[in-house]
PDB file of N, CA, C and O in Angstrom:
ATOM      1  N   UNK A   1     -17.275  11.985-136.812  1.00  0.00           N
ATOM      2  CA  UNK A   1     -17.995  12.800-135.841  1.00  0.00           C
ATOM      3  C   UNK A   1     -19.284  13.320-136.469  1.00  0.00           C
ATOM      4  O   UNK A   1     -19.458  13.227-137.684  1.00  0.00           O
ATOM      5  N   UNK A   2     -20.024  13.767-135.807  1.00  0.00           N
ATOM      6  CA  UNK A   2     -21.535  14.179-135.918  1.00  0.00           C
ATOM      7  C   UNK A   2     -21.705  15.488-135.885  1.00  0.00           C
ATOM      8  O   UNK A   2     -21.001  16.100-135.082  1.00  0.00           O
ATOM      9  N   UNK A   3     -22.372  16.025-136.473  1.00  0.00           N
ATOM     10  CA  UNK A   3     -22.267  17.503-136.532  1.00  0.00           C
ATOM     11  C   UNK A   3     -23.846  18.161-135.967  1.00  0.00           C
ATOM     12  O   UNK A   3     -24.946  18.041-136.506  1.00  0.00           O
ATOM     13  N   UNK A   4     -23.550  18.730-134.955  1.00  0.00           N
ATOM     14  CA  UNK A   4     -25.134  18.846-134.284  1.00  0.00           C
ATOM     15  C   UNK A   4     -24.789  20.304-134.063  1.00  0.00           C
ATOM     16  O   UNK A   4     -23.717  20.884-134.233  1.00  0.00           O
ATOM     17  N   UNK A   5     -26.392  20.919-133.485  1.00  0.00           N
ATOM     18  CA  UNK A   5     -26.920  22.510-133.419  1.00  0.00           C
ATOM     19  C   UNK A   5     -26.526  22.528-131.483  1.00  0.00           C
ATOM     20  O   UNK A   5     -26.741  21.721-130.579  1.00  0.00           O
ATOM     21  N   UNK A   6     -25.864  23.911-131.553  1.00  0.00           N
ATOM     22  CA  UNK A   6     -25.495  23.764-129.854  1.00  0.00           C
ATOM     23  C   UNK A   6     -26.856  23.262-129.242  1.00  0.00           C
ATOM     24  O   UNK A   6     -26.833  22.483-128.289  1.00  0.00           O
ATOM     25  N   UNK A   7     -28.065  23.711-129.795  1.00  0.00           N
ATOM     26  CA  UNK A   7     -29.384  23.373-128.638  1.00  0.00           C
ATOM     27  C   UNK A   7     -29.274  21.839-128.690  1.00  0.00           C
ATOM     28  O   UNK A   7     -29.446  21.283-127.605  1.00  0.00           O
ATOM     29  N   UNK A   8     -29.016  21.041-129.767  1.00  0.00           N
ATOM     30  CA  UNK A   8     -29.113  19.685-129.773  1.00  0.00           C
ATOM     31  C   UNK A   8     -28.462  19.149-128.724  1.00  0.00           C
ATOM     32  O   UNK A   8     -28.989  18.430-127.876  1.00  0.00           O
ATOM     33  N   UNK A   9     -27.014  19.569-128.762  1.00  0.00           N
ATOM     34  CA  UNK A   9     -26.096  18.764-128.312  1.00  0.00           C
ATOM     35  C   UNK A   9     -26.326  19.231-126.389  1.00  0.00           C
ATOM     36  O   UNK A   9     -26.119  18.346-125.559  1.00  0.00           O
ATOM     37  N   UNK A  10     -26.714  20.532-125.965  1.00  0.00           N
ATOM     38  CA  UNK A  10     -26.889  21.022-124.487  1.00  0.00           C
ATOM     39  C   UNK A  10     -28.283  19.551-124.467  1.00  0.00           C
ATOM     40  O   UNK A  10     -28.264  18.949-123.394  1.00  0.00           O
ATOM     41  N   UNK A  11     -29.041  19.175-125.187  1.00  0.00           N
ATOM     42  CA  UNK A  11     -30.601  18.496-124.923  1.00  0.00           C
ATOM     43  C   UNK A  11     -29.843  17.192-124.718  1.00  0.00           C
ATOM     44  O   UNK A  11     -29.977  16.687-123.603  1.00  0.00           O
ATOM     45  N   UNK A  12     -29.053  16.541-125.618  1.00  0.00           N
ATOM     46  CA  UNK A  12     -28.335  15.166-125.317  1.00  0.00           C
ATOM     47  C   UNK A  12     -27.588  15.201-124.231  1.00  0.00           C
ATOM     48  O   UNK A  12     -27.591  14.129-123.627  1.00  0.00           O
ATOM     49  N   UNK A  13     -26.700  16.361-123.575  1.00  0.00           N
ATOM     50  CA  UNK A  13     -25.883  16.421-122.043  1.00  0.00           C
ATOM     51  C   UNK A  13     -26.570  16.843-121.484  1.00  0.00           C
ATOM     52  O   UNK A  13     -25.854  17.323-120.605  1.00  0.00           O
ATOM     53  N   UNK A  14     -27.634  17.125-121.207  1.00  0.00           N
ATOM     54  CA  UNK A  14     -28.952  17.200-120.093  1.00  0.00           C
ATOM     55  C   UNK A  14     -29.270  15.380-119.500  1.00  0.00           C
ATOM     56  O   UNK A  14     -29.321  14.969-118.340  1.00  0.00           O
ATOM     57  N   UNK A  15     -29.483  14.386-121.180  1.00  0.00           N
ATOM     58  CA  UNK A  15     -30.264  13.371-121.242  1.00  0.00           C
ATOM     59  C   UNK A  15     -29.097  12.533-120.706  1.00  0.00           C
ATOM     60  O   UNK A  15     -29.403  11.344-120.616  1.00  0.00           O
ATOM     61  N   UNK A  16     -27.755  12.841-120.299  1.00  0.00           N
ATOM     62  CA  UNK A  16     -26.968  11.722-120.206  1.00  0.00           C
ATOM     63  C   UNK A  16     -26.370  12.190-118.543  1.00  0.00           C
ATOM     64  O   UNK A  16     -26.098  11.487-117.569  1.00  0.00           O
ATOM     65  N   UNK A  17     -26.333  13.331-118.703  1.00  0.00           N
ATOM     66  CA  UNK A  17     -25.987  13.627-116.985  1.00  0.00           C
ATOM     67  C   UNK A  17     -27.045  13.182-116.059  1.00  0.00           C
ATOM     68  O   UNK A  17     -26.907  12.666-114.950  1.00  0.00           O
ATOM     69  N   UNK A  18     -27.973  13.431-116.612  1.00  0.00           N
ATOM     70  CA  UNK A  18     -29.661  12.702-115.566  1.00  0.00           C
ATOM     71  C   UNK A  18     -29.342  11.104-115.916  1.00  0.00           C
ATOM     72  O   UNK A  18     -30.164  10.300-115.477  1.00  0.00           O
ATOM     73  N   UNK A  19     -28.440  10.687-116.521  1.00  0.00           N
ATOM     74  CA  UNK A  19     -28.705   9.147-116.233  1.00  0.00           C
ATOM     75  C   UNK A  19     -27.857   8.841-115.525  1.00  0.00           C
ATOM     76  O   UNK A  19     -27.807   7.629-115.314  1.00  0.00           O
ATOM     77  N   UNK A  20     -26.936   9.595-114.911  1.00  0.00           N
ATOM     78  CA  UNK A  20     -25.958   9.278-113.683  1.00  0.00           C
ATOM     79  C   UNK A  20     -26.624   9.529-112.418  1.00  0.00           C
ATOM     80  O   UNK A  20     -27.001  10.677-112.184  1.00  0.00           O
ATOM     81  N   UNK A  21     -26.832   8.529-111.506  1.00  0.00           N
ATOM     82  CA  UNK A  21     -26.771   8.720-109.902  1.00  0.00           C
ATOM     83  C   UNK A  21     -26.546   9.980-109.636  1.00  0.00           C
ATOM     84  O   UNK A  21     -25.426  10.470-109.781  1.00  0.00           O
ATOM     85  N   UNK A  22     -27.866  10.849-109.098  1.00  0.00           N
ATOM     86  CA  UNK A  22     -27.683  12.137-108.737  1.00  0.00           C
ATOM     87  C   UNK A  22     -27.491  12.877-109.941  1.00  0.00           C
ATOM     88  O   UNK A  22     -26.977  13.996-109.953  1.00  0.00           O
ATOM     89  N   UNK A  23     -27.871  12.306-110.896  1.00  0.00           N
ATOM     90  CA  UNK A  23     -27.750  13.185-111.977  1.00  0.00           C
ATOM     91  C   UNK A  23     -29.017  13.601-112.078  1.00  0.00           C
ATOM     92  O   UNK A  23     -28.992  14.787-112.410  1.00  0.00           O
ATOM     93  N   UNK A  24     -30.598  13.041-111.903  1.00  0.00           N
ATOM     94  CA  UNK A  24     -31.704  13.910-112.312  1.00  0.00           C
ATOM     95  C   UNK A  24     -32.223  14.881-111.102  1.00  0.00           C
ATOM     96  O   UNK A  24     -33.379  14.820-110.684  1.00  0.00           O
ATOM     97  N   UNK A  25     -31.111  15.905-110.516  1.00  0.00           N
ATOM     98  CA  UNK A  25     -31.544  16.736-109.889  1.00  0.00           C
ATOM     99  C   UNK A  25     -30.451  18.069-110.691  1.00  0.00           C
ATOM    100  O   UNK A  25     -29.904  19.050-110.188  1.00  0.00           O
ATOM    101  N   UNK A  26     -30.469  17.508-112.217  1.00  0.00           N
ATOM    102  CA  UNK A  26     -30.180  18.794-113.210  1.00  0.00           C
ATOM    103  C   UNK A  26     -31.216  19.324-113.563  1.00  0.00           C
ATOM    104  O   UNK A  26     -32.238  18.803-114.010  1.00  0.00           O
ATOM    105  N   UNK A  27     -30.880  20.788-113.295  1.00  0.00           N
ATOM    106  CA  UNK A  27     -32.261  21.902-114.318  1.00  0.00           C
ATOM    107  C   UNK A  27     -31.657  22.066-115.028  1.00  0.00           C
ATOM    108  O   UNK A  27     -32.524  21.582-115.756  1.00  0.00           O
ATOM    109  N   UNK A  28     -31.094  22.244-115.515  1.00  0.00           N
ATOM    110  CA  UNK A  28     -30.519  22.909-117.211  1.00  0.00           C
ATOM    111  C   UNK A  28     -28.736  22.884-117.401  1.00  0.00           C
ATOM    112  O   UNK A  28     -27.958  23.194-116.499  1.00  0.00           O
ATOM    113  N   UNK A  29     -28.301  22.405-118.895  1.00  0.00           N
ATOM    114  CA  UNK A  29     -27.206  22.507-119.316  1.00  0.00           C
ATOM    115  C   UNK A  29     -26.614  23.501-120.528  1.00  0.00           C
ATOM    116  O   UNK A  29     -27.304  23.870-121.478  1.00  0.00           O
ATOM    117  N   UNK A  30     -25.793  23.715-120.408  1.00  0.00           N
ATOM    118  CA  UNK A  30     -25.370  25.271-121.145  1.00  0.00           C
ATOM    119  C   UNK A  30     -23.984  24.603-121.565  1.00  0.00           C
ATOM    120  O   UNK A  30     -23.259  23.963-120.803  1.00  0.00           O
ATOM    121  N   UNK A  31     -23.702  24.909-123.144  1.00  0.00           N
ATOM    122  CA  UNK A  31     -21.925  25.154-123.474  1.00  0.00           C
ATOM    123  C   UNK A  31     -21.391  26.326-123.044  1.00  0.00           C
ATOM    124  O   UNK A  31     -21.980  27.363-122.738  1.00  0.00           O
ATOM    125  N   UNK A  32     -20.134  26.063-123.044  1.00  0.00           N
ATOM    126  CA  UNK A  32     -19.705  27.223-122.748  1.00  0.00           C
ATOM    127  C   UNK A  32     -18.333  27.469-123.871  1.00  0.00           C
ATOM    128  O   UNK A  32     -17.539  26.556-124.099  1.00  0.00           O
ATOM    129  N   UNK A  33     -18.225  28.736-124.460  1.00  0.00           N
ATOM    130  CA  UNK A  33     -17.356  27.928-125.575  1.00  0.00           C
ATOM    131  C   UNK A  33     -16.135  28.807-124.951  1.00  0.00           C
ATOM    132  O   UNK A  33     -16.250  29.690-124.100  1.00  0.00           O
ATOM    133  N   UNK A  34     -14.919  28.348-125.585  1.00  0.00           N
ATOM    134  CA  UNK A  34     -13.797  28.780-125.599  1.00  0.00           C
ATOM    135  C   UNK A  34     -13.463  30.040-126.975  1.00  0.00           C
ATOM    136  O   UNK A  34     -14.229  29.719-127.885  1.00  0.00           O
ATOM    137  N   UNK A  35     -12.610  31.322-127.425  1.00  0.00           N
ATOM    138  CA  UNK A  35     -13.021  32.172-128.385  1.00  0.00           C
ATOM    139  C   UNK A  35     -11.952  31.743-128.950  1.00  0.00           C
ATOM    140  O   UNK A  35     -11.045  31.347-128.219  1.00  0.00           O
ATOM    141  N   UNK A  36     -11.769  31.710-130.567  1.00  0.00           N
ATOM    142  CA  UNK A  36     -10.397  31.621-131.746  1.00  0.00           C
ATOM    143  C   UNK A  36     -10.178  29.793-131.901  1.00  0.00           C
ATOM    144  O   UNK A  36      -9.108  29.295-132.253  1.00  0.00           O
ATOM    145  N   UNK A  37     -11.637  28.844-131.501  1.00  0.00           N
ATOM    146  CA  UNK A  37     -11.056  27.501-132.129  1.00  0.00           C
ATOM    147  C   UNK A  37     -11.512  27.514-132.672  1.00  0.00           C
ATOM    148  O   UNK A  37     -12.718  27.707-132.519  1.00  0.00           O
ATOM    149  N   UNK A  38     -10.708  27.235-134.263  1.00  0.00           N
ATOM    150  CA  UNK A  38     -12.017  26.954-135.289  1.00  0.00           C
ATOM    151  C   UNK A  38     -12.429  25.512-135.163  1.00  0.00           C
ATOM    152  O   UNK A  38     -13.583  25.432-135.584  1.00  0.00           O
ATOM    153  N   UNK A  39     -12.055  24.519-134.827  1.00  0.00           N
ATOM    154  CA  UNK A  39     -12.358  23.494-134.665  1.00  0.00           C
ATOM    155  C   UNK A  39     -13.592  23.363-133.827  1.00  0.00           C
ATOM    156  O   UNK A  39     -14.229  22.313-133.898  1.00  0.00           O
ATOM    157  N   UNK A  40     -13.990  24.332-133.039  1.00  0.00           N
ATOM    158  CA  UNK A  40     -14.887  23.919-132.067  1.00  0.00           C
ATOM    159  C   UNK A  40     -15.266  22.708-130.902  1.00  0.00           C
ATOM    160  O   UNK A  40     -16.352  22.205-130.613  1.00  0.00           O
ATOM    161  N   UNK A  41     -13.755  22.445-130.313  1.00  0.00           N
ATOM    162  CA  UNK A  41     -13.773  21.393-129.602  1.00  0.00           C
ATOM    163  C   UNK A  41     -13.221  22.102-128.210  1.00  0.00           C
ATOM    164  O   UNK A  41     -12.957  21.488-127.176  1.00  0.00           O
ATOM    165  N   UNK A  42     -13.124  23.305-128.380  1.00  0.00           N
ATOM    166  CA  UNK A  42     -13.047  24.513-126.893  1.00  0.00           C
ATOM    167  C   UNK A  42     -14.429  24.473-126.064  1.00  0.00           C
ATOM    168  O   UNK A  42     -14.971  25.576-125.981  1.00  0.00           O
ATOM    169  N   UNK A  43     -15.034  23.508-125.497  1.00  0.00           N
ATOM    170  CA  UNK A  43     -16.105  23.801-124.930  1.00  0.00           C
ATOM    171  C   UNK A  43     -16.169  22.918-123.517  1.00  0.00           C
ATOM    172  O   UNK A  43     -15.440  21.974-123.214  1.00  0.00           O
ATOM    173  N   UNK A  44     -16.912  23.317-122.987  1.00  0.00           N
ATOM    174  CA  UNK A  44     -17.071  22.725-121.581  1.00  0.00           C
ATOM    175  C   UNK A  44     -18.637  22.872-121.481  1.00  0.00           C
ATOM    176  O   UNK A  44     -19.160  23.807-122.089  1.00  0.00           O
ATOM    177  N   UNK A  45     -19.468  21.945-120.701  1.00  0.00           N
ATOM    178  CA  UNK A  45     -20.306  21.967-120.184  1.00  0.00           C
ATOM    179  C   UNK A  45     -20.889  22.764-118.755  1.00  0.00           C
ATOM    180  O   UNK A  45     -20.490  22.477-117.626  1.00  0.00           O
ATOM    181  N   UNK A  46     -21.772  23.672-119.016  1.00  0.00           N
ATOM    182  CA  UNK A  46     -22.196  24.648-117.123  1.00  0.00           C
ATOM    183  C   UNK A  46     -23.610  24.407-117.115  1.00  0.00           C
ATOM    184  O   UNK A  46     -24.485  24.675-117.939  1.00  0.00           O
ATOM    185  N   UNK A  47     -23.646  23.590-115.501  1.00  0.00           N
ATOM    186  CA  UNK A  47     -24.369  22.537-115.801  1.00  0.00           C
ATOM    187  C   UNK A  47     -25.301  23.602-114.077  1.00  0.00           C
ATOM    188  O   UNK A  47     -24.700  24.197-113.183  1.00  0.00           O
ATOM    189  N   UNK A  48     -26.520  23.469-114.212  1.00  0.00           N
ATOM    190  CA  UNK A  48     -27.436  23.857-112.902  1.00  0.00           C
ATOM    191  C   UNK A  48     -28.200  23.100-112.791  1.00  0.00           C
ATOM    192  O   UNK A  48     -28.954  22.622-113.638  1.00  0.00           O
ATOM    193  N   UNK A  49     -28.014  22.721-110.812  1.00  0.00           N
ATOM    194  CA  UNK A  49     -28.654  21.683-110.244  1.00  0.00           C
ATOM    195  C   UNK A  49     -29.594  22.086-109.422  1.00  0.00           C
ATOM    196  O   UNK A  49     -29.606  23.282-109.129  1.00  0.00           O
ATOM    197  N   UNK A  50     -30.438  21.338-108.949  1.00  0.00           N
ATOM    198  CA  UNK A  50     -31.180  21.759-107.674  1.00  0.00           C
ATOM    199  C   UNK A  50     -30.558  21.876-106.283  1.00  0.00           C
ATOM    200  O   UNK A  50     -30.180  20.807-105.804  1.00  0.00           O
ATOM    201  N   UNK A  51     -30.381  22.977-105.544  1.00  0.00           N
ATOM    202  CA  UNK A  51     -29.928  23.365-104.179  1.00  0.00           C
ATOM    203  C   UNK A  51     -29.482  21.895-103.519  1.00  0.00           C
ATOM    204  O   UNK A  51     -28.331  21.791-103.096  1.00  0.00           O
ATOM    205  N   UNK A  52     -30.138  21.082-103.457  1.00  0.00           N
ATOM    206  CA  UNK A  52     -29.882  19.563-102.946  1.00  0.00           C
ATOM    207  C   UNK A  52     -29.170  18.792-103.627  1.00  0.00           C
ATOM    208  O   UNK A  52     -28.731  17.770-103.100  1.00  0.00           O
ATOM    209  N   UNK A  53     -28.994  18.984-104.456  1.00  0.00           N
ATOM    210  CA  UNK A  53     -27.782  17.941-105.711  1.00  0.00           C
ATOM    211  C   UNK A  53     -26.015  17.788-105.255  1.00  0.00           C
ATOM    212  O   UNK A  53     -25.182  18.667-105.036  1.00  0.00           O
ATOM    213  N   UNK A  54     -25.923  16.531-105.238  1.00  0.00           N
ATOM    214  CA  UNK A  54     -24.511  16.327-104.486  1.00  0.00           C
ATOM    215  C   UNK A  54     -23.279  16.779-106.109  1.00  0.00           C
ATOM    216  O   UNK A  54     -23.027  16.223-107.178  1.00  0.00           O
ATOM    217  N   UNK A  55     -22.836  18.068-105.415  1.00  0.00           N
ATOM    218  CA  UNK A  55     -22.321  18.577-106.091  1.00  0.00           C
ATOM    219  C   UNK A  55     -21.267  17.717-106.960  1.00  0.00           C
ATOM    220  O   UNK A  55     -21.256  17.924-108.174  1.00  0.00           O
ATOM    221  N   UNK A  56     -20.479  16.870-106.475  1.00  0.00           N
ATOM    222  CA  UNK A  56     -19.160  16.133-106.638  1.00  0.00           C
ATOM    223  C   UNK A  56     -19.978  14.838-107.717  1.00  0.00           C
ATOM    224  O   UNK A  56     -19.295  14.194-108.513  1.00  0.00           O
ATOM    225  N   UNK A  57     -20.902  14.701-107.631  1.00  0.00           N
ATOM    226  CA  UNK A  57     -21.509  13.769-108.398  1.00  0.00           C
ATOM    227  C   UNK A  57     -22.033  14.471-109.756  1.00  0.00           C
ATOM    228  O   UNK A  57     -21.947  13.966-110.876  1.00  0.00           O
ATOM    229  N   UNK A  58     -22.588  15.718-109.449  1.00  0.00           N
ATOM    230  CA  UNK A  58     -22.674  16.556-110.409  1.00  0.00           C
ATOM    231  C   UNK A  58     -21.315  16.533-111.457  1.00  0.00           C
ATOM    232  O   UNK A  58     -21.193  15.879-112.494  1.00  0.00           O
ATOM    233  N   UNK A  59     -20.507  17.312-110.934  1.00  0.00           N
ATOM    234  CA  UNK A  59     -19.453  17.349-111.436  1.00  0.00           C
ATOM    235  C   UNK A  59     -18.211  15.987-112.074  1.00  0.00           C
ATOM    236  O   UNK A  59     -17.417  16.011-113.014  1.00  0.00           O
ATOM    237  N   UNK A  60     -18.461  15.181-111.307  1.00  0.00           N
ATOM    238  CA  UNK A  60     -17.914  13.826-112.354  1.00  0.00           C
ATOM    239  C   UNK A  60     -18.514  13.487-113.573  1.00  0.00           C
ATOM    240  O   UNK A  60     -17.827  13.296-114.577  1.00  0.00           O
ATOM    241  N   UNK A  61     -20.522  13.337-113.578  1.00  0.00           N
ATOM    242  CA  UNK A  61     -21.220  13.221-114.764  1.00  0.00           C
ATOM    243  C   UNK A  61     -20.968  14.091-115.508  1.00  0.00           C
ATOM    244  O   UNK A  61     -20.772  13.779-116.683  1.00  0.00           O
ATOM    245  N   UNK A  62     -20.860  15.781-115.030  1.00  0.00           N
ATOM    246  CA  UNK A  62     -20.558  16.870-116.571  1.00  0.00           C
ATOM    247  C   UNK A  62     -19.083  16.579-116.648  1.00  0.00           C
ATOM    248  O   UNK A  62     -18.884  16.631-117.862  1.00  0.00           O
ATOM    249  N   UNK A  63     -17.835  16.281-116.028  1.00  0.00           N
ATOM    250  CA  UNK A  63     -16.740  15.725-117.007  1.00  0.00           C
ATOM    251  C   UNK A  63     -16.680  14.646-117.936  1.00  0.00           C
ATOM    252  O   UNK A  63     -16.049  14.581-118.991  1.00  0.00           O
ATOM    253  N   UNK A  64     -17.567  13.650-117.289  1.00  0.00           N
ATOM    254  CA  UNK A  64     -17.258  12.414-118.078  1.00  0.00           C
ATOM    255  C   UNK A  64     -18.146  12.095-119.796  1.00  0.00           C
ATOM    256  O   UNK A  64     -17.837  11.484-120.819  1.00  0.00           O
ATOM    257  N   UNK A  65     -19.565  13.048-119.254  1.00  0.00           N
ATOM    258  CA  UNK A  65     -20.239  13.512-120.441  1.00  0.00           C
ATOM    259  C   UNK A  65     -19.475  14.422-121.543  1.00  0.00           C
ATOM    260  O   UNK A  65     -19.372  14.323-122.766  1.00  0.00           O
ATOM    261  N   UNK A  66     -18.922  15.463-120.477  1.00  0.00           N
ATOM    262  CA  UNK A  66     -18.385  15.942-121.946  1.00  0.00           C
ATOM    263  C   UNK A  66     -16.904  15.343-122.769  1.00  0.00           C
ATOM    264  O   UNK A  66     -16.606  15.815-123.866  1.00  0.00           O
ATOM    265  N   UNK A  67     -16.169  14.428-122.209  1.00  0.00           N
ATOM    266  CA  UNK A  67     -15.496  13.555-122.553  1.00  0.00           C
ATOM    267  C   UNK A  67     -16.180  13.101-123.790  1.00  0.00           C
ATOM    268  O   UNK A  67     -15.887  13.577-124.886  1.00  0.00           O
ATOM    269  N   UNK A  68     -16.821  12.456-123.678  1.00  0.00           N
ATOM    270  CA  UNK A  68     -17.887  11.228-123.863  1.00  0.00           C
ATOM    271  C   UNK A  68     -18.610  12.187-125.621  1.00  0.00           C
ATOM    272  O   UNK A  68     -18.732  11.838-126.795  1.00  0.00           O
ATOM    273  N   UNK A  69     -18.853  13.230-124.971  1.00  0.00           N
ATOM    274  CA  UNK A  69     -19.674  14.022-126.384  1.00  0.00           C
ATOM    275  C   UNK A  69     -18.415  14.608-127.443  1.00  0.00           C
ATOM    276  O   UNK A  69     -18.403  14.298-128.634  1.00  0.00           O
ATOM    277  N   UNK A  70     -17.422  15.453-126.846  1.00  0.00           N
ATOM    278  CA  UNK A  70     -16.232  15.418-127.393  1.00  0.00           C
ATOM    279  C   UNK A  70     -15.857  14.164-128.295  1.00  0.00           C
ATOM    280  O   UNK A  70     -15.263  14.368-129.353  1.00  0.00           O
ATOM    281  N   UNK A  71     -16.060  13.368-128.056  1.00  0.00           N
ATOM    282  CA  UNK A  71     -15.589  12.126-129.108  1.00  0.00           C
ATOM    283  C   UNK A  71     -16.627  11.454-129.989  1.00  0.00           C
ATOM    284  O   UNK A  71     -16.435  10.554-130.807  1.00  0.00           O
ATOM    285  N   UNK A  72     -18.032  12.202-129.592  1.00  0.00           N
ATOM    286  CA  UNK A  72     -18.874  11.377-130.445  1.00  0.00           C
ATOM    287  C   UNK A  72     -19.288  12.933-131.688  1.00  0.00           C
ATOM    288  O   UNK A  72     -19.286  12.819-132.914  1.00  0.00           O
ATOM    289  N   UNK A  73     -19.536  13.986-131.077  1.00  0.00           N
ATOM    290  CA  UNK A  73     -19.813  15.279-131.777  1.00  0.00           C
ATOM    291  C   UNK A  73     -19.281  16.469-131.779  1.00  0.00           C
ATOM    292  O   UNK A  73     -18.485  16.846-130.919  1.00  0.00           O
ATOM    293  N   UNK A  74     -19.770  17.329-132.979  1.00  0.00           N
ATOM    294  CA  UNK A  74     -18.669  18.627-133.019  1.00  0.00           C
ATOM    295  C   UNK A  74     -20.241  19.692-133.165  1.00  0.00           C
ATOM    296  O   UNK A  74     -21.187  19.463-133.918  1.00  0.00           O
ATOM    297  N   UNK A  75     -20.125  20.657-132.355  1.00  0.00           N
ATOM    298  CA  UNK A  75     -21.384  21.394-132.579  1.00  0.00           C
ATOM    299  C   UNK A  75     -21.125  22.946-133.443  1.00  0.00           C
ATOM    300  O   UNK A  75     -20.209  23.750-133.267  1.00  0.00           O
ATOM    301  N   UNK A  76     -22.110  23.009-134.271  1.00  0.00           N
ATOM    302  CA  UNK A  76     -22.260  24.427-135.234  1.00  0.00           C
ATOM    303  C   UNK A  76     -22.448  25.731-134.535  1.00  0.00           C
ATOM    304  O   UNK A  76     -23.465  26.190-134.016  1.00  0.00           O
ATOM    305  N   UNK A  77     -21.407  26.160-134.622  1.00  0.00           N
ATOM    306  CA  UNK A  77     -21.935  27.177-133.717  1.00  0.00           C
ATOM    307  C   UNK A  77     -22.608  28.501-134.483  1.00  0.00           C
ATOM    308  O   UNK A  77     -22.494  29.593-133.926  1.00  0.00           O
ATOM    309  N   UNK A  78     -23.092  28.434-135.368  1.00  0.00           N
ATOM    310  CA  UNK A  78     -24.212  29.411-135.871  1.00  0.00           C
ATOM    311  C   UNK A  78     -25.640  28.421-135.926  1.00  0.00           C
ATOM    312  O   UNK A  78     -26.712  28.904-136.289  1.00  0.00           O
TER     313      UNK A  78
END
């Protein structure tokens, strides 16, 4: 696994949810962490779209991304 800075890793699940269908009507992606893992694999993606963004499409790309990042990186959280 890869060890990246939370800003890195929110800039790469920005760059991969906009490559899903209905994905580039994301404004911004945020972790969200879970408190007491030291592992740092408690996190989820909170993801804001534009008023027009088909929500359900939204929401399959931020599961499958963070699937997807979960197995490739672990982020620092200082």
């Amino acid at each position: 696994m890869i060890s990246v800075s939370r800003k890195d890793l929110e800039l790469i699940a920005l760059q991969e949810i906009r490559s899903f269908p209905g994905g580039e009507l994301v404004i911004a992606v945020e972790i969200e962490c879970g408190e007491g893992y030291p592992n740092d694999m408690n996190w989820r993606l909170d993801v804001t779209a534009a008023d027009n963004a088909d929500i359900d499409r939204i929401e399959y790309a931020a599961r499958t991304t963070t699937a997807r990042l979960k197995r490739r990186y672990v982020f620092r959280r200082h």
